[in-house]
N, C-alpha and C positions, 0 to 999 in steps of 0.2 A: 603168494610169496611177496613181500615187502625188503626190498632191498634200499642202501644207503641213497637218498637222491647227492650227491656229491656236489654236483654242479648247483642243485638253488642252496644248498650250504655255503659253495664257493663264492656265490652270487652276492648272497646277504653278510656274509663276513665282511668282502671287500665293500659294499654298501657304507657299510657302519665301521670300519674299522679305527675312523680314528676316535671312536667310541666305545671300544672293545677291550677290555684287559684281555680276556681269552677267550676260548671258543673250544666245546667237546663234544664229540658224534658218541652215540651209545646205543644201546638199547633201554627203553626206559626200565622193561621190567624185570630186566638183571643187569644193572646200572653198575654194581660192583664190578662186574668180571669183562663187561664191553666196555666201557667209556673207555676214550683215549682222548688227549688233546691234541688239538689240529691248527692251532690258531694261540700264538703265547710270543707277547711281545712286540705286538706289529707285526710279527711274520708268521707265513705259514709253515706248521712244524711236518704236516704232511701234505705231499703232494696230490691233492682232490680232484686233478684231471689224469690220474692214471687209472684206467679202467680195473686194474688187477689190484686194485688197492685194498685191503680188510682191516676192517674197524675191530680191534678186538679178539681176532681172529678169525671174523665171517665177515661176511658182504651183507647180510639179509638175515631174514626168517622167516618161519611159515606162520610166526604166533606173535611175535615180541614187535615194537611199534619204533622204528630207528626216531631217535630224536637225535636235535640239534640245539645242546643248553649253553647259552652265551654269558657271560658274567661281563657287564658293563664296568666301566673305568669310576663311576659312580655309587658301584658296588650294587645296583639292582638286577635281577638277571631275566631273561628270555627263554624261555624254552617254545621250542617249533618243532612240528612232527617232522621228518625230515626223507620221506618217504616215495620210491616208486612202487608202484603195483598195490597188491589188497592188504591191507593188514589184517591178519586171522583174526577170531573173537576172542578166546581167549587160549589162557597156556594148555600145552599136553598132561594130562593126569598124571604122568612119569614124573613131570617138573615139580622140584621142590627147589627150596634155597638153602643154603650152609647156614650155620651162624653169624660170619661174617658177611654175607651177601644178605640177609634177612634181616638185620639191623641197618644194614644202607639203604635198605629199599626203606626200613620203617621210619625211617628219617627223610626222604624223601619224599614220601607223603605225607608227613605231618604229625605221625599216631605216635600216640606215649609210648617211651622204653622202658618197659620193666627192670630196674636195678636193685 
């Protein structure tokens, strides 16, 4: 299980903050339905030292790899695993994506959108 590391998120926000337009915790490979912003404006929009905190609605996963994508004030961005524990190999055979969650993810890697 691979849950949120919160604190080296907290860590590295405030590092660089005043290089930071934002800051989003997610899961990378269901990006649509996790991500949340945490960091928008100089300040933090969630508080990352509460243990009972969920990104998304979960804390973790058994499969999916918690990232930490930062959009710099320069407009280039960051992405860091953002992770405690093991992160699984891959997703559960049950998993699929929607429509709208399968074209975020396809844009997030890179791959041509069929139109």
């Amino acid at each position: 299980m691979a849950n949120y590391d919160f604190k080296a998120a907290k860590k590295y926000i405030q590092m660089h903050s005043d290089l930071i337009e934002s800051a989003t915790i997610g899961m990378e490979e269901d990006w649509f339905w996790t991500a949340q912003t945490v960091f928008e404006g100089g300040i933090f929009t969630e508080n990352l030292d509460d243990e009972k905190l969920k990104i998304g609605g979960i804390s973790g996963s058994d499969w999916a790899t918690p990232m930490l994508e930062v959009t710099m004030k320069d407009g280039s961005e960051v992405k860091k695993v953002c992770a405690i524990g093991d992160i699984g190999e891959k997703e559960p055979e049950w998993f699929s994506l929607g429509c709208l969650s399968q074209e975020c993810q396809d844009i997030r890697s890179g791959k041509m959108l069929n139109t």
